[in-house]
C-alpha positions as CSV (number, residue, x, y, z in Angstrom):
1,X,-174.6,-109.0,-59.9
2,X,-170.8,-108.9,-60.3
3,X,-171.7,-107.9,-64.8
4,X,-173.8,-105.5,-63.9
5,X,-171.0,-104.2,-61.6
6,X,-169.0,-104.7,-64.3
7,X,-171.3,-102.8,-67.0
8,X,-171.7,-100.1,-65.2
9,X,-168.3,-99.3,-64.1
10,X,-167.5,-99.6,-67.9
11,X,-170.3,-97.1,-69.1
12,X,-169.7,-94.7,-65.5
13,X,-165.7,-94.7,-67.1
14,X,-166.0,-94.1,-70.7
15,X,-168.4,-91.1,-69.7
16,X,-165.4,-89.6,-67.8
17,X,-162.5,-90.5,-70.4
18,X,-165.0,-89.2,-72.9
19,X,-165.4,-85.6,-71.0
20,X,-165.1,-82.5,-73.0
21,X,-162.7,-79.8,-71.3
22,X,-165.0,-77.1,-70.2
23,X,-162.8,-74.4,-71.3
24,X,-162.3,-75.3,-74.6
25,X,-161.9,-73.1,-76.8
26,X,-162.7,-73.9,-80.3
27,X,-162.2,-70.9,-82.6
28,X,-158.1,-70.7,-80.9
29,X,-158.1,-74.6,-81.4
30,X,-158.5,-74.0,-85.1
31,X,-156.5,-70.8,-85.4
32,X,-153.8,-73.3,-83.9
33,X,-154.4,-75.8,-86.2
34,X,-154.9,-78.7,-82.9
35,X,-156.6,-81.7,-82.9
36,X,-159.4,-82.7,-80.2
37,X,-156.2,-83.5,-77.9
38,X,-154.8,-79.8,-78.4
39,X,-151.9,-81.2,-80.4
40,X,-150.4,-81.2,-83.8
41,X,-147.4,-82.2,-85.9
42,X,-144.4,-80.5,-86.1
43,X,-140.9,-81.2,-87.1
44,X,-137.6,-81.5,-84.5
45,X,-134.8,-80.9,-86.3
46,X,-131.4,-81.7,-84.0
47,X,-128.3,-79.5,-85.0
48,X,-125.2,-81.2,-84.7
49,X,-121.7,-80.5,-85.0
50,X,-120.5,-80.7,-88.5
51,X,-117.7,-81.5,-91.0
52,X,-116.7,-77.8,-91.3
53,X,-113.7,-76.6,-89.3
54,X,-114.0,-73.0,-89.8
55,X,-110.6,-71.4,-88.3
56,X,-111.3,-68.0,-89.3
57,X,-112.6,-66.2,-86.6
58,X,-114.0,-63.5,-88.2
59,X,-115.7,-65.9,-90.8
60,X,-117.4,-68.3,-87.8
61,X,-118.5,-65.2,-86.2
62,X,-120.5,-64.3,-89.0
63,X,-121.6,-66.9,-89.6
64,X,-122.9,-67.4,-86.2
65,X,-124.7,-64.0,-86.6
66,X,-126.3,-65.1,-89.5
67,X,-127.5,-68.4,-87.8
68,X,-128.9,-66.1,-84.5
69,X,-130.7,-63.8,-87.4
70,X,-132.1,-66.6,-89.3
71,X,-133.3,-67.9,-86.0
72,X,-135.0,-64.8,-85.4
73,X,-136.5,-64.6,-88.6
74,X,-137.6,-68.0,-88.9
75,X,-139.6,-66.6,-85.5
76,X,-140.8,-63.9,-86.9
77,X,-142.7,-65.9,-89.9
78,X,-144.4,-68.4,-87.5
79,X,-142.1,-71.2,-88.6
80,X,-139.0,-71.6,-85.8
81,X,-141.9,-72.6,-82.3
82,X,-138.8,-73.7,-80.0
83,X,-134.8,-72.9,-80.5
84,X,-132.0,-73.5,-78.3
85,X,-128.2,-75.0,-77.4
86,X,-127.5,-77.9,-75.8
87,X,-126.6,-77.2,-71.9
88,X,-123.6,-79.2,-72.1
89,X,-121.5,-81.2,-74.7
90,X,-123.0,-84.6,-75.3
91,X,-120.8,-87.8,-76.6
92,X,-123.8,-86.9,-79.7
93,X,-122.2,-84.0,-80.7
94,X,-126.1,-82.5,-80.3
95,X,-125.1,-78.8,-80.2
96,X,-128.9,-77.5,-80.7
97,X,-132.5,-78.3,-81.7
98,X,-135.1,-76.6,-83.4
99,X,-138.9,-77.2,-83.6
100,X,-140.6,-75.8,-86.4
101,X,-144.1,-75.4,-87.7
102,X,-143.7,-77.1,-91.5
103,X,-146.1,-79.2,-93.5
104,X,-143.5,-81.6,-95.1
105,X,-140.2,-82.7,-93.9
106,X,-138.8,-81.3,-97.5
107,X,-140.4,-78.0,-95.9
108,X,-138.8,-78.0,-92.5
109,X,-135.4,-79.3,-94.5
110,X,-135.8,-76.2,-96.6
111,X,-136.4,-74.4,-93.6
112,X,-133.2,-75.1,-91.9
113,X,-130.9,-74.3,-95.1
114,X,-131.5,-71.3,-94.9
115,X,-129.5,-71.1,-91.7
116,X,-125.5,-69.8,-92.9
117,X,-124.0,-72.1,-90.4
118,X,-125.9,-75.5,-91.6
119,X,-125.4,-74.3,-95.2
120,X,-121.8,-74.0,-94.2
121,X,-121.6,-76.7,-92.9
122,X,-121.1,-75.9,-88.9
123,X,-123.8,-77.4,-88.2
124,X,-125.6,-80.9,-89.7
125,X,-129.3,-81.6,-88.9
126,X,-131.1,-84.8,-88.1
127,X,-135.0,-84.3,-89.2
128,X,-138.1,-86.1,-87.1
129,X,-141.6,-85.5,-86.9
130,X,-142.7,-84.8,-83.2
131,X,-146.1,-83.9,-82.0
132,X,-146.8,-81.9,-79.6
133,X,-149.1,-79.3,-77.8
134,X,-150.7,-76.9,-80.8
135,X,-150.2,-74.0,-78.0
136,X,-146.6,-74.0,-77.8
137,X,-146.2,-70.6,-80.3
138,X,-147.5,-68.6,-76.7
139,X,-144.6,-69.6,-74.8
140,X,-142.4,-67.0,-77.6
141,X,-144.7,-64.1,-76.8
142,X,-144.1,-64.5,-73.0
143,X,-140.4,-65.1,-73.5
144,X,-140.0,-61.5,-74.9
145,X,-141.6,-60.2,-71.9
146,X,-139.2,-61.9,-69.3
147,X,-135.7,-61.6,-71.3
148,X,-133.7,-58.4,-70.8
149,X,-131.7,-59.0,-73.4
150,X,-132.7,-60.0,-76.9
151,X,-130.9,-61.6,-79.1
């Protein structure tokens, strides 16, 4: 009695850890690129402060412009899904990360020289692969309709 108990809890289980989502949607799961968990591959790249001291003023501001328009751009194409600073300093010397939509890490790599402040050497970049939810390009569209000021 107790492995039929047994066998049945076992088959009652799988059939719930096996469920399909009733709301999937496969033609967006493809246009996404997801797999049957709704996720995919992507890279993280970590900015960190680099070797560069920049004194200039003038020169690290426009540099910095060129790093917030690459950023932008990199948007704009698909490739930059998540950008942002670091809230507070960090004994890392993290100062931002990005997460991008590349196939290779030699892609993402390429991807992030052509920022002006990594090329210049502001910034340095640590590279790792991260996997996460295939839906996270939405979040961008709804963050231009809730910042008043863009960037």
């Amino acid at each position: 009695m107790k492995s039929l108990f047994t066998i049945l809890s076992l088959i009652l289980f799988s059939s719930f850890s096996n469920a399909q989502n009733k709301g999937f949607d496969q033609k967006l799961a493809d246009s996404l690129g997801a797999d049957d968990y709704g996720m995919k591959s992507y890279y993280l790249i970590i900015l960190k402060k680099g070797k560069a001291e920049i004194t200039d003023k003038a020169k690290k501001a426009e540099l910095m412009k060129g790093h917030m328009d690459n950023i932008n751009k990199l948007a704009k194409d698909g490739k930059l899904i998540v950008a942002g600073p670091m809230a507070e300093k960090n004994d890392n010397n993290y100062s931002g990360i990005f997460i991008l939509d590349a196939k290779t890490k030699e892609e993402a790599e390429s991807l992030v020289l052509t920022d002006p402040s990594v090329k210049s050497g502001i910034f340095d970049m640590e590279i790792y692969k991260w996997y996460g939810s295939a839906a996270l390009p939405f979040y961008l569209k709804s963050h231009d309709k809730i910042s008043k000021i863009k960037f």
